[in-house]
Structures are given as structure tokens and as C-alpha cells.
C-alpha positions in Angstrom: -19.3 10.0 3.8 -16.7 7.3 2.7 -16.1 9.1 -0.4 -15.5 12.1 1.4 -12.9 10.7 3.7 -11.9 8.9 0.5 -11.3 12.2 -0.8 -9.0 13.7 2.4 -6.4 11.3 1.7 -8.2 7.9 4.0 -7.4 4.8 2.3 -10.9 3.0 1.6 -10.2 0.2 4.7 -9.5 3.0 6.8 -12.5 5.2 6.0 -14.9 2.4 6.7 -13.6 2.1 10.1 -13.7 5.5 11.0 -17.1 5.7 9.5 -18.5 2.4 11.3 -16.6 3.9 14.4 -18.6 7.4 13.9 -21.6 5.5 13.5 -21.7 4.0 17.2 -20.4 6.0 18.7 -18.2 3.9 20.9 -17.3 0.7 18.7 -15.5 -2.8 19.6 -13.4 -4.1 17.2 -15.3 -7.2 17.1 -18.4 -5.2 15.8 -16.2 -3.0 13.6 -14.9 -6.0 12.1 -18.8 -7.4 11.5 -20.1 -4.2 10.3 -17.1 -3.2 7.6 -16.4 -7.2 6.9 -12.5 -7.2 7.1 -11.2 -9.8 9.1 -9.8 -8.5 13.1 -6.4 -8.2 12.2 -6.9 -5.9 9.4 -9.3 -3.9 11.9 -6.9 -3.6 14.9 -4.0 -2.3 12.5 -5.5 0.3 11.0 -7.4 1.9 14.3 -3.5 1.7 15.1 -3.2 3.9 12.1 -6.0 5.9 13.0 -4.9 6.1 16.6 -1.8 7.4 15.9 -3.4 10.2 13.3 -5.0 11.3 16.1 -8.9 10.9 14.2 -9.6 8.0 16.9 -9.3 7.5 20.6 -8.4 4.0 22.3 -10.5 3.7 25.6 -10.9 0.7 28.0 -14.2 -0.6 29.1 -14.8 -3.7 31.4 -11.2 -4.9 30.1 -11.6 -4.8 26.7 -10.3 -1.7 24.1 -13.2 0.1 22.3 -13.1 3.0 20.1 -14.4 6.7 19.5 -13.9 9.0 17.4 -11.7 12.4 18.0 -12.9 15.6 17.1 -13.6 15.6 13.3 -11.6 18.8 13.2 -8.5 16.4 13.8 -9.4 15.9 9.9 -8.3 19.3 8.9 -5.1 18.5 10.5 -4.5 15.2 8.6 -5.1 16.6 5.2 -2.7 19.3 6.2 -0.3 16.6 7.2 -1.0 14.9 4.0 0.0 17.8 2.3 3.6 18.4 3.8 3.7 14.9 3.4 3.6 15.2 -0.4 5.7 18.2 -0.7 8.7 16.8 1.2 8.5 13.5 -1.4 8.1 16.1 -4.2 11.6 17.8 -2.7 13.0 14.7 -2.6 12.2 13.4 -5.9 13.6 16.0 -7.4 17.0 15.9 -5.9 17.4 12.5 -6.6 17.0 12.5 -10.5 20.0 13.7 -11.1 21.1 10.6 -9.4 19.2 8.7 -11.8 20.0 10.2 -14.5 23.8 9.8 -13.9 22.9 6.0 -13.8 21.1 5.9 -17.1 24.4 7.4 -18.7 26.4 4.8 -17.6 24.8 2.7 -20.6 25.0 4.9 -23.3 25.3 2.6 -26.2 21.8 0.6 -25.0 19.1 2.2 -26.0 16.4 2.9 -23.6 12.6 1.6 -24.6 9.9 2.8 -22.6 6.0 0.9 -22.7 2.6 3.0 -22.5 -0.6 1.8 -22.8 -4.3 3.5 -22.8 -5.6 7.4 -23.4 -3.0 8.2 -20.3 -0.3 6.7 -21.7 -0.2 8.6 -25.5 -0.8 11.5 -23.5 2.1 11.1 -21.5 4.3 10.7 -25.0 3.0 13.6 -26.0 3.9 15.8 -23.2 7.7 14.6 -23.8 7.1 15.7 -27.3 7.1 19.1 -25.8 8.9 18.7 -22.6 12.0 20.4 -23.8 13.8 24.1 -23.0 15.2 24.8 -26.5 13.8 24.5 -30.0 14.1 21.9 -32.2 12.3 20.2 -35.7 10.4 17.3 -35.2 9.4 15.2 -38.0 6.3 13.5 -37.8 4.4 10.7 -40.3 1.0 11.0 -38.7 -2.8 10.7 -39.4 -4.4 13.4 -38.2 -7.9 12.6 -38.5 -7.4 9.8 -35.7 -4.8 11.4 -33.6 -7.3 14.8 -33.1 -10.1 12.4 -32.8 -7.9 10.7 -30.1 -6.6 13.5 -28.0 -8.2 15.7 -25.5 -8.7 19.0 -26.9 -7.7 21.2 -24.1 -4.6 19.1 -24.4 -4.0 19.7 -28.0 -4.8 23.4 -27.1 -2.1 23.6 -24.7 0.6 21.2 -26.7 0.6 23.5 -29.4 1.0 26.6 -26.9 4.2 24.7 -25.3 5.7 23.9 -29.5 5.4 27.9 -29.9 6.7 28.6 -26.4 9.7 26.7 -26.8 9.9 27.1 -30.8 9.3 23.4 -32.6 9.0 23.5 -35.6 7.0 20.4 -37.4 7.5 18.8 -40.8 4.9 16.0 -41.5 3.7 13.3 -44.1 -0.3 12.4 -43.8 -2.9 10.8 -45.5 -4.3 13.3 -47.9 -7.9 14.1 -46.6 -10.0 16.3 -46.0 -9.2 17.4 -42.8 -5.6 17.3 -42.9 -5.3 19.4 -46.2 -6.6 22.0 -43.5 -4.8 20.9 -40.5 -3.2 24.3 -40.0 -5.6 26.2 -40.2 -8.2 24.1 -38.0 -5.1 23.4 -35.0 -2.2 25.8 -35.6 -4.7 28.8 -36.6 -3.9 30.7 -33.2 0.0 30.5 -33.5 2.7 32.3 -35.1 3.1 31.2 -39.1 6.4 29.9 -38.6 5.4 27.1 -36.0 2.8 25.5 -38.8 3.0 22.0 -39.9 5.0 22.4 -42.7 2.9 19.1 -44.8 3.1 16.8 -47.4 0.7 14.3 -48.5 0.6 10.9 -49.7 -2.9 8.7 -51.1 -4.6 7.2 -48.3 -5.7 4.3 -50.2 -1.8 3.4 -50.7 -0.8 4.1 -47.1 -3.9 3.7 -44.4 -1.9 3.8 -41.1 -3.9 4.5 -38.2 -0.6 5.8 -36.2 1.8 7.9 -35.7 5.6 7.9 -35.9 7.7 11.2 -34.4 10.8 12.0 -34.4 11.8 14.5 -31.4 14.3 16.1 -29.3 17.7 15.3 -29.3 17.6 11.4 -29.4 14.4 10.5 -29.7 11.2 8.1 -31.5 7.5 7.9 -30.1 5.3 4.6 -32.1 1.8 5.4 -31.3 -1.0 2.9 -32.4 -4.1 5.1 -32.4 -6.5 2.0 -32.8 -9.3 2.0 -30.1 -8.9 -1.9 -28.8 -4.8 -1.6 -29.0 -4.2 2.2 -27.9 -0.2 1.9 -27.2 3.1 3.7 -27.6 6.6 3.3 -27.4 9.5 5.9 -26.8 12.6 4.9 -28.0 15.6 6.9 -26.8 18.5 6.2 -29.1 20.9 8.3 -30.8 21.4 6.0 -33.7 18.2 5.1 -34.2 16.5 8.5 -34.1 19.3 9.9 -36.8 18.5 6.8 -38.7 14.7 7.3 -38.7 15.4 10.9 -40.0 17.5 9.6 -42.5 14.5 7.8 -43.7 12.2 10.6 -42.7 14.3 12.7 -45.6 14.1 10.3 -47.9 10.2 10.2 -47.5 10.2 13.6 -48.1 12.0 14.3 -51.2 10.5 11.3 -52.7 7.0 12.8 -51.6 8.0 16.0 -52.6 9.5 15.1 -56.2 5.4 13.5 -56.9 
């Protein structure tokens, strides 16, 4: 029961009261209080809440308040509340990042540097990889084995979809094993020859890097440490830095290349 009115949008304080309050049928908060342990004030202020949701209904007996519950159909009318709720904040997001945006530019000689941490956070950098309208090349120094092992695969499914959609194209240095000599045609199989990892390789017992470097979009860098007990990333938005790390991206290559 308190996961399903967990579930409707009930914070967990709030869905213990109304559950308690379900329970007897007419509840004090005194015995509300007892049977959910959270002290009266914390009780009184959210049948407030609950009050004014319409999912409870304040009564008086022999002087004192006491509590019972509405018609649980009132429910179906919260969530739907809930709902608009979330839509209007969604409208209003978006017509405020303009806004923001507009204030970021005001600095453009600092660079911005953005912090991620956990399986959420590298997926999150990912997603900016590809969260772009018009085509571009990104350049990549990456070890497969552990990103694939890393990412979800329906997410790598639909990463690669969004590259051909928009038209990335991908050059890359990795470790030269096994699995990455076949990269292609393991990941890209399903997708147009052009958008293929165009690859080079280099020993893996002279580099052993368990990360991955990119460099994407316009201005761009994403750092992401692939090891299981310090899985972070950085996204570095910088126009001077991201041409520089091509720079050194080119130089990687033709040295590569000319072995």
C-alpha cells in the first residue's frame, strides 16, 4: 500500500499518514503520530497537505480534530493534478533556458567544467555526445572493451541510431584487441558504412588506459574514467581547449598512422 501511494506522486511521510489514517478509520493525530513515529508537528502539517488535496477530511469530535479519509477516487484526481503540475514546470523550463543560456555567454572566455559521477552520470555525457541537430566528426581515444562492458546496451543501440540520424562521423585510437579490431562490425554493423569508426590502433601493453577521451560538437571534451570504484566524467566546454585537444588528436593520428 505505501508503495503504491509512493508510486501516485505521495511523498513517503505523507503516505504513511494516509495509510495509518485508512487503517482506523477515524484517526487522532496523537495516534497517527504513535503509529507512523514522526513527531506531532510533522503529522498536523502534512494532514494540512492532505487536507487541502482533498484525500482527507478534518472532523471534530468531543473538541478535538480527527481524521478520515475521502473517497480514494480523490486519488485519481491528485495524480491528474500531479500531472498538469509537471507539464506546466516542463513549459516553463523550457522558456527560461534561453535565459540561461544568454547568461552563460556573458563569460565566454571561462570555460565551463561540468562534474558527473556513477553509471548515470557517463550516461548523461554520452547523450550530449549526440544531442546535437547537425553533423559533425568526433574524435575519440577510447577503450572499447570497457566502455561496451560499461554501457547499457539498449543505450548503445540507440546512441549509434541518433550518430546516423544526425550524421557523426567517428575517428578513434584504441588498444589493439580483440574485440576492438572488430568493433564495427560487432556495434556499427546495422548502420550506413559511412558512419563506422574509422580506427587505428596502438599496443595495449604501451598504453593500458581504462578511459575515454572525446572530442565533440562545436567546443567540446568529455574525460570518462571507466574504472568500477571511480566511474566519473568531466565535460569541458571550451573553444580553445577542444581545438587544442584536436590538434593533439591529429598529431596522434598521423604518428599512429605512419607505424
Amino acid at each position: 500500500m505505501l508503495a503504491n501511494l509512493r508510486n501516485i506522486g505521495l511523498t513517503d511521510k505523507a503516505a504513511a499518514i494516509y495509510a495509518a489514517v485508512l487503517e482506523a478509520g477515524v484517526a487522532y493525530p496523537s495516534k497517527i503520530s504513535e503509529k507512523t513515529k514522526l513527531n506531532r508537528s510533522t503529522v498536523y502539517k502534512i494532514l494540512t497537505d492532505l487536507r487541502l488535496m482533498g484525500l482527507v477530511t478534518e472532523i471534530e469530535r468531543g473538541k478535538k480534530l480527527c481524521y478520515q479519509i475521502e473517497d480514494p477516487s480523490r486519488l485519481e484526481g491528485f495524480a491528474k493534478k500531479q500531472i498538469a503540475t509537471a507539464e506546466e514546470r516542463y513549459e516553463n523550463a523550457k522558456k527560461i533556458i534561453p535565459d540561461l543560456k544568454g547568461l552563460l555567454a556573458l563569460t565566454p572566455n571561462k570555460p565551463r567544467v561540468r562534474f558527473f559521477e556513477g553509471m548515470e552520470g557517463v550516461v548523461s555525457i554520452y547523450e550530449e555526445h549526440v544531442a546535437v541537430t547537425e553533423p559533425y566528426e568526433m574524435l575519440s581515444y577510447s577503450n572499447v572493451d570497457d566502455l561496451i562492458k560499461t554501457l547499457p546496451k539498449k543505450f548503445v543501440a540507440d546512441y549509434i541510431k541518433q550518430k546516423e540520424r544526425v550524421g557523426i562521423t567517428t575517428r578513434a585510437i584504441f588498444p589493439q584487441t580483440e574485440f576492438a579490431k572488430k568493433y564495427n562490425k560487432e556495434i556499427y554493423s546495422a548502420t550506413a558504412a559511412d558512419i563506422h569508426v574509422k580506427d587505428l590502433f596502438i599496443p595495449p601493453e604501451q598504453f593500458p588506459f581504462k578511459a575515454d577521451i572525446t572530442i565533440f560538437g562545436k567546443n567540446k571534451v568529455s574525460i570518462i574514467n571507466f574504472q568500477d570504484n571511480a566511474m566519473i566524467g568531466v565535460v569541458i566546454e571550451d573553444a580553445t581547449i577542444a581545438g587544442m585537444m584536436r590538434m593533439i588528436f591529429e598529431l596522434a593520428w598521423k604518428g599512429t598512422k605512419a607505424e
